[in-house]
C-alpha positions as CSV (number, residue, x, y, z in Angstrom):
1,X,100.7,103.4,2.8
2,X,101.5,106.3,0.6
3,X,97.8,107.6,0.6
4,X,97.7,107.4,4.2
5,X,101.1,108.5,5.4
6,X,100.0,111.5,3.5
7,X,96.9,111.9,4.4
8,X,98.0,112.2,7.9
9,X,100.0,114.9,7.1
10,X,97.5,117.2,5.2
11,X,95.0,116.3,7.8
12,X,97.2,117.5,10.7
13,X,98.6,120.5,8.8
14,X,94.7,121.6,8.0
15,X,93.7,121.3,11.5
16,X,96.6,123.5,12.4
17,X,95.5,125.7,9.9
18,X,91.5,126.0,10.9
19,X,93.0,126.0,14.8
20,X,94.5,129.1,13.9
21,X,91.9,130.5,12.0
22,X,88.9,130.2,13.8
23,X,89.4,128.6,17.1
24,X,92.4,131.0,18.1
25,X,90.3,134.0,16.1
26,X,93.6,135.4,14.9
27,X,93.5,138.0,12.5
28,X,93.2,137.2,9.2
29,X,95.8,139.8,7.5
30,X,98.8,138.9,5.7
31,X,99.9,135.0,6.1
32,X,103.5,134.7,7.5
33,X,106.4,132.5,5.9
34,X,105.7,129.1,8.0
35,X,101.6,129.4,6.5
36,X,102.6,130.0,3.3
37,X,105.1,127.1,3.1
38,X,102.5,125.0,5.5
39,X,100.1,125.3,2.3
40,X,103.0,124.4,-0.4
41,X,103.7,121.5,2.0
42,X,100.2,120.5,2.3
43,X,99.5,120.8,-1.6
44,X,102.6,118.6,-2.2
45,X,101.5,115.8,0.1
46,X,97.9,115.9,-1.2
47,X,98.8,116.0,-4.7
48,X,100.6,112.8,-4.1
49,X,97.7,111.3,-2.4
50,X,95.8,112.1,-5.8
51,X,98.2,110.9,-7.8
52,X,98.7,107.8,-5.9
53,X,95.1,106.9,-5.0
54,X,93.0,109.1,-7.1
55,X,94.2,108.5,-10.7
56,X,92.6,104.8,-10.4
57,X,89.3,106.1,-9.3
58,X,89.4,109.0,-12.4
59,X,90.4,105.8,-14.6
60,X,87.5,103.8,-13.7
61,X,85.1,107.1,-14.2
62,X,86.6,107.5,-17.5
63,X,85.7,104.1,-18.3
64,X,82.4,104.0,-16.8
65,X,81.3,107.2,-18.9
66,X,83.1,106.2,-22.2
67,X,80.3,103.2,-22.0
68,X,77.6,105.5,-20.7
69,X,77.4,104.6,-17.3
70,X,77.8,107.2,-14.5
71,X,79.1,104.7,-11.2
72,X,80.4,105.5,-7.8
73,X,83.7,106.3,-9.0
74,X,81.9,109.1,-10.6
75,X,80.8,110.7,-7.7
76,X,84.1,110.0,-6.0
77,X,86.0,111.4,-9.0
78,X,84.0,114.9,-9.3
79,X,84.0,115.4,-5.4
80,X,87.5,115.0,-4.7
81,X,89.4,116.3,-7.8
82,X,87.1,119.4,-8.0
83,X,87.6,119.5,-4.2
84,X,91.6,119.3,-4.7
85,X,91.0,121.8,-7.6
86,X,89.5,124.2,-5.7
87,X,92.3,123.8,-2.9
88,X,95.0,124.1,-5.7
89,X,93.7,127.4,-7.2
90,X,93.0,128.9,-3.4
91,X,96.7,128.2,-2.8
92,X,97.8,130.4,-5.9
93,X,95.0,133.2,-5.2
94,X,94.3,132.8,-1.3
95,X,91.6,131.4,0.6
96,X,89.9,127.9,1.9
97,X,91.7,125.1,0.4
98,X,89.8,121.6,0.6
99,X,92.6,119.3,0.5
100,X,91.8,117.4,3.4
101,X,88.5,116.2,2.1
102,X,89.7,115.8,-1.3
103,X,92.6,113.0,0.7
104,X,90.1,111.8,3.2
105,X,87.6,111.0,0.4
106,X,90.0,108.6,-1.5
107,X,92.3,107.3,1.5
108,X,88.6,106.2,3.4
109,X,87.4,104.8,-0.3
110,X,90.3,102.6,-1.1
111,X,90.5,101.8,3.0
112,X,86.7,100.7,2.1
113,X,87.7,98.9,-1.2
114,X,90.9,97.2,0.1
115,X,89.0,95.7,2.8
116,X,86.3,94.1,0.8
117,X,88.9,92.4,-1.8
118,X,90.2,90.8,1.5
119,X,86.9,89.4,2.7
120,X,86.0,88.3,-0.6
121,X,89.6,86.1,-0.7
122,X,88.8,84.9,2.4
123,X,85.4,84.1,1.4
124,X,86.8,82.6,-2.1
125,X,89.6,80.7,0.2
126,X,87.0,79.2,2.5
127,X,84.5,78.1,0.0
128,X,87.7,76.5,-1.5
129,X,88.4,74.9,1.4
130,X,84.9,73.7,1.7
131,X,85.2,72.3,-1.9
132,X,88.3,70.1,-1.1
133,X,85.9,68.2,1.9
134,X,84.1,66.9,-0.7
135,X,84.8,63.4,-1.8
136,X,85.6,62.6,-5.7
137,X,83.9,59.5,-5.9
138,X,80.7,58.0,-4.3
139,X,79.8,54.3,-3.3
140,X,76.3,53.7,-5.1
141,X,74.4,50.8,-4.9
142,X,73.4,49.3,-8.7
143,X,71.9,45.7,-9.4
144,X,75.1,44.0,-10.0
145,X,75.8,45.4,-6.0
146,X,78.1,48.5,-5.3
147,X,80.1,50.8,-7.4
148,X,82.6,53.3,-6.9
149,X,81.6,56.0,-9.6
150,X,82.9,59.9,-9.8
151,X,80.4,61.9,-8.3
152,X,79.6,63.6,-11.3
153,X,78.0,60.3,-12.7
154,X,75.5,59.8,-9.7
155,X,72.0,60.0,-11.0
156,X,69.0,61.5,-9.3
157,X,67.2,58.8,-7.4
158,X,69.9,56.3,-7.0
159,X,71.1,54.9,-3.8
160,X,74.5,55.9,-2.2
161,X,76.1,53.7,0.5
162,X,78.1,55.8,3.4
163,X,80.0,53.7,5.3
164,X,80.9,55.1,8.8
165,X,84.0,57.8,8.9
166,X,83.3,58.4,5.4
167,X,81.7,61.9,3.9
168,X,78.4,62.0,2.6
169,X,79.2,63.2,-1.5
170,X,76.2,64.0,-2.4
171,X,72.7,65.5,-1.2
172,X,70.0,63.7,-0.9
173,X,67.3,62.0,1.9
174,X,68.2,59.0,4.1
175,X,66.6,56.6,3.4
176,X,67.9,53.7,6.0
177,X,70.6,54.3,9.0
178,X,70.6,57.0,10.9
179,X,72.2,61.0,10.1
């Protein structure tokens, strides 16, 4: 919420900021007061979005280098914090500042990794789900007549009796009745 909350806020401030740069063609002399604290402003709310979204992501590149392997998170890392670094030096000196691909780049990565830990709960949930339809115990048929063993303890090639309403507990072919 932080990242994106934000994010909307250096990404409005930015499009201000290229509005009146290039599509306005206004001069480009001296900045006035409101730009200069626009870009404060802006490198406050970015820096949080770094802080809040992008530390996690450096962590994990950190990690994936100290065991000599260059991931994602990598490439994530290097383009937005040299991005924000860039943006953070242009502030002090003048010129472009970046911070609105250096938030978009993390808030549209965690958006992205947030939404595939939920369909993987949901997958986990639903496979659990599935799991709990299957019956503990089966009915199998043995020479002394029927027994009720766990399912664990039916054998390949022995015969299990399904009795109507009931769930089938294991796989296997039919081999009288109808399916």
């Amino acid at each position: 919420i932080v990242g994106v909350t934000c994010g909307m806020v250096v990404m409005i401030f930015s499009w201000s900021h290229y509005a009146d740069r290039y599509l306005l063609r206004q001069s480009l002399g001296e900045p006035d007061a409101l730009a200069i604290f626009s870009q404060y402003y802006v490198l406050f709310a970015a820096t949080l979005v770094v802080a809040v979204l992008g530390i996690p992501i450096l962590r994990d590149a950190i990690r994936g280098l100290a065991s000599l392997r260059a991931g994602v998170d990598l490439l994530i890392a290097v383009g937005a914090f040299s991005a924000y670094a860039a943006s953070v030096v242009a502030v002090v000196r003048g010129g472009e500042t970046y911070f609105d691909t250096a938030t978009m780049i993390l808030i549209f990565v965690t958006l992205g990794r947030f939404l595939e830990a939920r369909g993987r709960a949901k997958a986990s949930e639903a496979i659990r789900g599935l799991a709990a339809l299957v019956p503990d115990t089966a009915r199998v048929l043995r020479q002394d007549g029927e027994a009720l063993v766990p399912v664990a303890d039916v054998r390949i090639g022995e015969q299990v009796l399904v009795k109507p309403g009931e769930t089938i507990p294991v796989d296997g072919v039919i081999a009288d009745g109808c399916g």
